[in-house]
GUMARPA-407590 format. One record per residue (C-alpha): residue in three letters; residue number from 1; x, y, z. Coordinates in steps of 0.5 Angstrom, whole numbers, plus 2048, in hexadecimal, padded with zeros to 3 digits. Last residue first. Example, Ala and Ser with C-alpha at 12.3 -4.5 7.8 and 13.67 -1.06 7.14 Angstrom:
# residues 2
['ser',2,[81B,7FE,80E]]
['ala',1,[819,7F7,810]]
# end
This chain:
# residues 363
['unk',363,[8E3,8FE,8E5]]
['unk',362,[8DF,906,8E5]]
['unk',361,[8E5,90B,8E2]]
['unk',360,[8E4,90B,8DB]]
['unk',359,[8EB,908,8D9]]
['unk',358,[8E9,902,8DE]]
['unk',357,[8E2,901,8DB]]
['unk',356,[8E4,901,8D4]]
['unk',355,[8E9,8FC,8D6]]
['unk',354,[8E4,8F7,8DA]]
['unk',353,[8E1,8F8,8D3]]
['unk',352,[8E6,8F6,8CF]]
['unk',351,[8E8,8EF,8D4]]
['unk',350,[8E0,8ED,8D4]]
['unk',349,[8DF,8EE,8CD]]
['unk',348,[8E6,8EA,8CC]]
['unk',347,[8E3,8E4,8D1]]
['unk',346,[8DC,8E5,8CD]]
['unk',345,[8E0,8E3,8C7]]
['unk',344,[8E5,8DE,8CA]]
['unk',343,[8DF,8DA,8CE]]
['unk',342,[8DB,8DA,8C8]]
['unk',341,[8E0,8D8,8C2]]
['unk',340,[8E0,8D1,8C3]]
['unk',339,[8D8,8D0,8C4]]
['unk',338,[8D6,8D5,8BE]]
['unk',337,[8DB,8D1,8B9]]
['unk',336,[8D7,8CB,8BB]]
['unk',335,[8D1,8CF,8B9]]
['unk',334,[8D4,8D1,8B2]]
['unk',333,[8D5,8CA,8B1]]
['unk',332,[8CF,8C6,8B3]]
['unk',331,[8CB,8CB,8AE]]
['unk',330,[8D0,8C9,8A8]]
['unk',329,[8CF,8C2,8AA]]
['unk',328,[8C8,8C2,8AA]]
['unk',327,[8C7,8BB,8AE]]
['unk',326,[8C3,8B6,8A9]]
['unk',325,[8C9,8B3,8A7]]
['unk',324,[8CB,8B1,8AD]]
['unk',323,[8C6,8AB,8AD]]
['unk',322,[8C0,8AA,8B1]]
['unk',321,[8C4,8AA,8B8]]
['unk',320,[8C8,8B0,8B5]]
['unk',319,[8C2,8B4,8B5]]
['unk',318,[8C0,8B1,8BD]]
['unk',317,[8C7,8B4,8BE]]
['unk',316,[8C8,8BA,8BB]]
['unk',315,[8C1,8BC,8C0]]
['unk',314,[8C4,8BA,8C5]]
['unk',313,[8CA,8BE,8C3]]
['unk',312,[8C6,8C4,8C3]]
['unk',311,[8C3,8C2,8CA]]
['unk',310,[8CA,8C2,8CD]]
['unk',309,[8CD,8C8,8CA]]
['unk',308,[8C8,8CC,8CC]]
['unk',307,[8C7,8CB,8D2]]
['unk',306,[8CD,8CB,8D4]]
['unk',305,[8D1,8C9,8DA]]
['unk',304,[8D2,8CC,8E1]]
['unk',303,[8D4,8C6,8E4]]
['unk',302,[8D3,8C6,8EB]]
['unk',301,[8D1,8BE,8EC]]
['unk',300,[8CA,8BF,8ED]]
['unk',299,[8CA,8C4,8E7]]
['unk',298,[8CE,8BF,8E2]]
['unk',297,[8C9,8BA,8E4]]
['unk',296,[8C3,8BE,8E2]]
['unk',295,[8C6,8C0,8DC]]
['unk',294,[8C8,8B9,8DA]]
['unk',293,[8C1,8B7,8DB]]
['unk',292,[8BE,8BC,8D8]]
['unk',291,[8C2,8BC,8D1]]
['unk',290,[8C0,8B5,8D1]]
['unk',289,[8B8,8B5,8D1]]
['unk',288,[8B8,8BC,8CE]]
['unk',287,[8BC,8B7,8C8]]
['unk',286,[8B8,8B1,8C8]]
['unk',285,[8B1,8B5,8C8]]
['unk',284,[8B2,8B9,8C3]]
['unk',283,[8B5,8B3,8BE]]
['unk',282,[8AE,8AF,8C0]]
['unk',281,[8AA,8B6,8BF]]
['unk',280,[8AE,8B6,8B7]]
['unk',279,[8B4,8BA,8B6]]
['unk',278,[8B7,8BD,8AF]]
['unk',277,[8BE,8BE,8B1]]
['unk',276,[8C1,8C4,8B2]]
['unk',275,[8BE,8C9,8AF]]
['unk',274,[8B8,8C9,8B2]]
['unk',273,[8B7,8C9,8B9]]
['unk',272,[8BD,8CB,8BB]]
['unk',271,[8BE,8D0,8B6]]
['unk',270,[8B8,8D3,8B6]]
['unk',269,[8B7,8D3,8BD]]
['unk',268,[8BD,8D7,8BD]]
['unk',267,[8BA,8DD,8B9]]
['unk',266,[8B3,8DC,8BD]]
['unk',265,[8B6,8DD,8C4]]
['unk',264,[8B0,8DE,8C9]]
['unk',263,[8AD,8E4,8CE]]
['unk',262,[8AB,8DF,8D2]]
['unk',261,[8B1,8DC,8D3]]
['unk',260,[8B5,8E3,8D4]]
['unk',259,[8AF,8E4,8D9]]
['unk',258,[8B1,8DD,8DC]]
['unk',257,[8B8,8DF,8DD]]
['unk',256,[8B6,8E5,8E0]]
['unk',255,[8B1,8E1,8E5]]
['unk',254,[8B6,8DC,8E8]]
['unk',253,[8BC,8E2,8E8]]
['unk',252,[8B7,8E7,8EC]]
['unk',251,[8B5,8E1,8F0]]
['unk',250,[8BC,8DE,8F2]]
['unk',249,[8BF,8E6,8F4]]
['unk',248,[8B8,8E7,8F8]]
['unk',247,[8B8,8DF,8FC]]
['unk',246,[8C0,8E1,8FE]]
['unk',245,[8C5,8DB,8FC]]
['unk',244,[8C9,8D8,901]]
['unk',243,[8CE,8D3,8FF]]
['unk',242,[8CF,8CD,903]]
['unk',241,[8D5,8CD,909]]
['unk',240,[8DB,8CA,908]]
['unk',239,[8DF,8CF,908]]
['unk',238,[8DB,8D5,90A]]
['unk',237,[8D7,8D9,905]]
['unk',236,[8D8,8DF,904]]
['unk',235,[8D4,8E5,907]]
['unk',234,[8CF,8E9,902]]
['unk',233,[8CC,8F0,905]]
['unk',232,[8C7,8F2,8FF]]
['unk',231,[8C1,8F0,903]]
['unk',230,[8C4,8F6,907]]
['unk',229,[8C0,8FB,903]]
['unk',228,[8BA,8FD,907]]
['unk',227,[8BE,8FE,90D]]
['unk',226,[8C2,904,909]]
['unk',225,[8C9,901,907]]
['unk',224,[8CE,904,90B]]
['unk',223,[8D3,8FD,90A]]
['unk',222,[8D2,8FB,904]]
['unk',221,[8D8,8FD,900]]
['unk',220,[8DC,8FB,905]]
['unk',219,[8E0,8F6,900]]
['unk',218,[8DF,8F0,904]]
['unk',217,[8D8,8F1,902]]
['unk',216,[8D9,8F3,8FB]]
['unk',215,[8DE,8ED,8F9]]
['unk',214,[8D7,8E9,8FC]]
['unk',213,[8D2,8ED,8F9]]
['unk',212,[8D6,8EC,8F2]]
['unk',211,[8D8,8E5,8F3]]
['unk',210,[8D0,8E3,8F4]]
['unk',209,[8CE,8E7,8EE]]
['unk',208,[8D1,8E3,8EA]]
['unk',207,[8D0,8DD,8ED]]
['unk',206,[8C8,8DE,8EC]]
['unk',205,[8CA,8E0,8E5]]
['unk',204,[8CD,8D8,8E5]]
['unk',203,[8C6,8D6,8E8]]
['unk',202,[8C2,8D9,8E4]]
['unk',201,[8C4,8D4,8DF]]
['unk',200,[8C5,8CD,8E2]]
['unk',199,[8BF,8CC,8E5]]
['unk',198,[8BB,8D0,8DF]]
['unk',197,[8BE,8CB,8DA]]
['unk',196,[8BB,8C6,8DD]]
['unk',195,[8B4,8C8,8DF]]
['unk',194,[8B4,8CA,8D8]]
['unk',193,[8B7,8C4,8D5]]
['unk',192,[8B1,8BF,8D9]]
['unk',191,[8AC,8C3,8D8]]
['unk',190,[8AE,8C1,8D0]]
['unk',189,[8AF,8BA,8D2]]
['unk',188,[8A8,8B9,8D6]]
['unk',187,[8A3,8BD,8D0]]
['unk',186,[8A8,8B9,8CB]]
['unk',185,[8A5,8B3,8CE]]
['unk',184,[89E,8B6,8CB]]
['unk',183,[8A1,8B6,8C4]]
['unk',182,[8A5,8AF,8C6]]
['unk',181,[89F,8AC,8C5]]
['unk',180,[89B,8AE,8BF]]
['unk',179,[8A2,8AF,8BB]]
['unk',178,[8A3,8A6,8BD]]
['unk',177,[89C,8A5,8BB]]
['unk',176,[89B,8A9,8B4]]
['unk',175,[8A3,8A5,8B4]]
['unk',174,[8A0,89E,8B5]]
['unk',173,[8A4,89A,8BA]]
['unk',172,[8A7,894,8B8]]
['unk',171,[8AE,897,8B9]]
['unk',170,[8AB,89A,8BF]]
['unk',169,[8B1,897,8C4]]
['unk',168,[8B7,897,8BF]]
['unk',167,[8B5,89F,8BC]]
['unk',166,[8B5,8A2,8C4]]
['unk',165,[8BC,89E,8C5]]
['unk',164,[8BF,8A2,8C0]]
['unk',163,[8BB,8A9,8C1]]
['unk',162,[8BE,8A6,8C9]]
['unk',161,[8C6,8A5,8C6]]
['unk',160,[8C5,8AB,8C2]]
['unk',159,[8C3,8B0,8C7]]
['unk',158,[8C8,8AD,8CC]]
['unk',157,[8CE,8AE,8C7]]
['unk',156,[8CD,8B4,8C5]]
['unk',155,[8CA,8B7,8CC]]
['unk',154,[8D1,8B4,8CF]]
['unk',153,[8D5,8B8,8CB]]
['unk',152,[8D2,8BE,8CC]]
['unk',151,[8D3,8BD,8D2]]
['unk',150,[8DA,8BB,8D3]]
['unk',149,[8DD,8C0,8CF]]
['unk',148,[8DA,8C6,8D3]]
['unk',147,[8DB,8C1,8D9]]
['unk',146,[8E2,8C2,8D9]]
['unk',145,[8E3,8C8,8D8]]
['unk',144,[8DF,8CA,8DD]]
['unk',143,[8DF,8C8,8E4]]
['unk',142,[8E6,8C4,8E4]]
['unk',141,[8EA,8C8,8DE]]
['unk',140,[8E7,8CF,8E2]]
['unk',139,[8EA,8CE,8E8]]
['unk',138,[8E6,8C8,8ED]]
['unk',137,[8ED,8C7,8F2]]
['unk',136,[8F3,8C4,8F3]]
['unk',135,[8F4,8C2,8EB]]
['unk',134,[8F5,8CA,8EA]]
['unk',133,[8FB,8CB,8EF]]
['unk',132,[8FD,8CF,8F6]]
['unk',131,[8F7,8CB,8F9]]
['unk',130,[8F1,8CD,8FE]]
['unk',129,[8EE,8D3,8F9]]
['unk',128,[8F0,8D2,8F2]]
['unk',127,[8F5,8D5,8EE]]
['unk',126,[8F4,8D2,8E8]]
['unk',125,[8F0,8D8,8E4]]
['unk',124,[8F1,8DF,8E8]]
['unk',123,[8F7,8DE,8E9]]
['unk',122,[8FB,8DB,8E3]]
['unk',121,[8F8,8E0,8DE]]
['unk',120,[8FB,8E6,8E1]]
['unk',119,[8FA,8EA,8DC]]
['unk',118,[8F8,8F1,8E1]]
['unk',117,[8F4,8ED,8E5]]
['unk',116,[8ED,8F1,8E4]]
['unk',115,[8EF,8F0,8DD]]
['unk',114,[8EF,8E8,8DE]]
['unk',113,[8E9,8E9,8E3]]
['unk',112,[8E5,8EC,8DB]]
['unk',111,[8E6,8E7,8D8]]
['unk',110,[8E6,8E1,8DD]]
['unk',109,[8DE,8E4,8DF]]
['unk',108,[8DD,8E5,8D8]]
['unk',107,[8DF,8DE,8D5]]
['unk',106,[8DB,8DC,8DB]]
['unk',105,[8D5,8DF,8D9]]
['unk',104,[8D5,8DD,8D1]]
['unk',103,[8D7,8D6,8D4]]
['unk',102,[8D0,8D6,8D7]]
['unk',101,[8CC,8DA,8D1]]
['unk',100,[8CF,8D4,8CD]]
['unk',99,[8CD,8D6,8C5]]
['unk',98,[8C8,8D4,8C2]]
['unk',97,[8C8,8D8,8BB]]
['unk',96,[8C3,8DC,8B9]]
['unk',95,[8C9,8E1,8B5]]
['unk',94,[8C4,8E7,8BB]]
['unk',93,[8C5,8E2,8C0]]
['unk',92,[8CC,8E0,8BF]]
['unk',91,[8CE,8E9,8BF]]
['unk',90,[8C8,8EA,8C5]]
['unk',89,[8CC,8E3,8C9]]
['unk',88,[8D3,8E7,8C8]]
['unk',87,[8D1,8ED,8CA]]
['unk',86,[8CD,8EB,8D0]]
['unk',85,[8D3,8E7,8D2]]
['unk',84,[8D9,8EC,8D2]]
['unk',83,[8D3,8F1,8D6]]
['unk',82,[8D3,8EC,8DC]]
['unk',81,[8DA,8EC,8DC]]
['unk',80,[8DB,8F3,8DC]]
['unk',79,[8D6,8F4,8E1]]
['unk',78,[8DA,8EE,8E4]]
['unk',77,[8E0,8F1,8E5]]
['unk',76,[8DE,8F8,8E8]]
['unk',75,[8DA,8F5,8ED]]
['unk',74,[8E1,8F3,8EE]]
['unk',73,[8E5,8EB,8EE]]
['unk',72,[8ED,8EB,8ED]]
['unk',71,[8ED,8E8,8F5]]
['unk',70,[8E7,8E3,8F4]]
['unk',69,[8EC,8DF,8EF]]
['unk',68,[8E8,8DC,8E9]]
['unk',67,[8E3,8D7,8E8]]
['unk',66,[8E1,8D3,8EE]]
['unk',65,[8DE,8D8,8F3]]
['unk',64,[8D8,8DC,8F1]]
['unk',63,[8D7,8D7,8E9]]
['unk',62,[8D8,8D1,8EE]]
['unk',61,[8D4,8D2,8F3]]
['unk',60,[8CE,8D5,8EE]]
['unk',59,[8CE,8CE,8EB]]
['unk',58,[8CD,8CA,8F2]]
['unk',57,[8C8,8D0,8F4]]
['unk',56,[8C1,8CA,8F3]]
['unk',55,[8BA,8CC,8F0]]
['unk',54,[8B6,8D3,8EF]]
['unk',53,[8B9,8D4,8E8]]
['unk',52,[8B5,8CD,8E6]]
['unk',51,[8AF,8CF,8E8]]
['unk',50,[8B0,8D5,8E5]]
['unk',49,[8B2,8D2,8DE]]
['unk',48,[8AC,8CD,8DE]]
['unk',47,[8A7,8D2,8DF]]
['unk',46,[8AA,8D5,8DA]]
['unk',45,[8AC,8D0,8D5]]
['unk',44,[8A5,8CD,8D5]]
['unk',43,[8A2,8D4,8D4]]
['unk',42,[8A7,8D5,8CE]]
['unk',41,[8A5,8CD,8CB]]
['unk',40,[89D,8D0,8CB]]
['unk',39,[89F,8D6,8C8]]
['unk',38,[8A3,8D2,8C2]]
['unk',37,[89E,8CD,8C1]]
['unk',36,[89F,8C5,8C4]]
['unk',35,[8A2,8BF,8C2]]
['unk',34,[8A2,8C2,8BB]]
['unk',33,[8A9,8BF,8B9]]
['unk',32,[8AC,8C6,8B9]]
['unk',31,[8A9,8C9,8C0]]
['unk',30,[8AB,8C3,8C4]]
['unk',29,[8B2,8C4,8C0]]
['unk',28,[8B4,8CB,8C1]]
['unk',27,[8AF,8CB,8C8]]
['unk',26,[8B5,8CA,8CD]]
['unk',25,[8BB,8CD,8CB]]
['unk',24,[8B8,8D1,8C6]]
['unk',23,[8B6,8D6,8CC]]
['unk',22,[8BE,8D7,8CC]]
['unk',21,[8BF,8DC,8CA]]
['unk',20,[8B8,8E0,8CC]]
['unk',19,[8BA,8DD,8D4]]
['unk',18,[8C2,8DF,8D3]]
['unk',17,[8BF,8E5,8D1]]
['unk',16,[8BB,8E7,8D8]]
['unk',15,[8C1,8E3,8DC]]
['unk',14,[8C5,8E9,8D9]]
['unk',13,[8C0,8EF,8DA]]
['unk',12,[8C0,8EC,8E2]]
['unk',11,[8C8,8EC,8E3]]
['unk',10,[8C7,8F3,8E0]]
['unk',9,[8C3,8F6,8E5]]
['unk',8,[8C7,8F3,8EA]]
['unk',7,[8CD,8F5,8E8]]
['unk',6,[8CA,8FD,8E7]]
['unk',5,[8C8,8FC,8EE]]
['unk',4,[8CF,8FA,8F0]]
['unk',3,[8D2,8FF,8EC]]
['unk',2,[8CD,904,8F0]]
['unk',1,[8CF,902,8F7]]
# end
């Protein structure tokens, strides 16, 4: 009962930071072009954060049953999971990179089930329920790899398509005009990403915590719970049917999120902000607009994609739509170093601590 209190409690401080991570996801650009002041942009991604977290489960359904093999999954597991992504997402945090929080907490989760599994690679990642082969169901390849490449692609392409098509249309437009306008779009646009990113990113914690409380359920480990406590009891869901997610577990991790918001990410800010293109309100705008549309989508469908990745190419994208040039190189660099290297770090910090719980006796 205390692991799975201690789960809980560390699933809530891993959507915290994934809220002050990735704070510059949704106010990095309407903060740099002035569109509005950082505190007014902080209260417009949390509100928006929250109302975001508060909506769909597709992504959740995913994270609780699509990724790995529930048989290799203990509390035990997703501690050491969970403590894999925080490690990683504080290390990126602290170098003001903009690495993925999502893909920083599926890497833990194949990490740290691979040490569960004892090495078996095989079992845990392309043996999916309903099928004897990857290609039969959802895996990893489908509901993740995929995707991760896709969206930041899409953000790209997208962004310099639509700052492209913005430039043809208000050719004739004076650029005192064309700041004054799209600095009030930007209001719209940065509501937008955060109401976007909060759909998509509480939710992958959420599925989480779901896996445990399901594993724990099957398991007995709640079944002398005090009356006060039965709220922890989590059944599967039957083939076919929609996932169920209690009011208190989409709360606390609604409002978690919106406090990491709150609390911000300065470091990244910086980054996105500044240090890869030099925006203006028309760039700001094309880019959030882009990037959460794509994230909407992938929410929709179950992806559970990255918000960082998919904003900070948008943002690459209207930089390109002026001239390539104007991308900072070095910058795109060390972030695209961050992206390929996040799933096998946190993965590795997963597996490390899922080792160090075993020897001290609490997997």
């Amino acid at each position: 009962m205390t692991a799975i209190l201690i789960l809980i409690l560390l699933a809530l401080v891993f959507v915290y930071i994934n809220g002050f991570h990735d704070t510059a996801n949704a106010i990095a650009t309407v903060v740099s072009t002035r569109a509005l002041s950082p505190r007014a942009a902080i209260v417009l991604a949390t509100t928006t954060n929250l109302a975001g977290a508060l909506v769909g489960t597709a992504v959740a359904a995913t994270v609780a049953h699509d990724l790995v093999d529930a048989r290799f999954i203990t509390i035990g597991t997703i501690i050491g999971a969970l403590l894999g992504a925080i490690v990683w997402d504080l290390l990126t945090w602290w170098w003001g990179l903009p690495s993925s929080s999502s893909h920083a907490l599926v890497g833990g989760l194949c990490g740290a089930a691979l040490a569960s599994a004892h090495n078996n690679w095989s079992e845990i990642i392309w043996a999916v329920p309903g099928g004897t082969h990857w290609w039969q169901g959802a895996g990893v390849i489908y509901r993740v790899i995929i995707p991760m490449f896709v969206s930041p692609l899409l953000g790209f392409v997208g962004a310099y398509l639509a700052s492209g098509l913005l430039y043809l249309l208000l050719r004739n437009w004076s650029v005192e005009r064309v700041d004054r306008v799209f600095g009030r779009l930007q209001i719209f646009s940065g509501g937008y990403i955060g109401f976007a990113h909060g759909h998509n990113d509480a939710q992958k914690t959420i599925g989480v915590v779901l896996l445990a409380l399901v594993a724990a359920t099957k398991a007995g480990t709640f079944d002398q719970l005090p009356g006060w406590l039965s709220f922890l009891r989590t059944t599967e869901a039957a083939p076919g049917e929609p996932l169920q997610v209690a009011t208190w577990l989409r709360m606390a991790c609604a409002v978690a999120l919106a406090a990491g918001t709150a609390a911000g990410g300065w470091r990244i800010i910086q980054t996105m902000g500044r240090r890869i293109t030099e925006l203006k309100p028309i760039h700001g705008f094309a880019a959030e607009t882009t990037a959460a549309t794509v994230l909407t989508a992938a929410a929709f469908w179950g992806f559970p994609v990255s918000t960082t990745h998919t904003i900070t190419a948008a943002v690459g994208g209207v930089g390109a739509s002026r001239r390539f040039n104007a991308l900072h190189l070095g910058v795109v660099e060390k972030i695209l170093w961050a992206w390929v290297f996040t799933v096998p770090a946190s993965a590795l910090a997963a597996y490390v601590a899922m080792l160090i719980l075993r020897a001290v006796g609490l997997e």
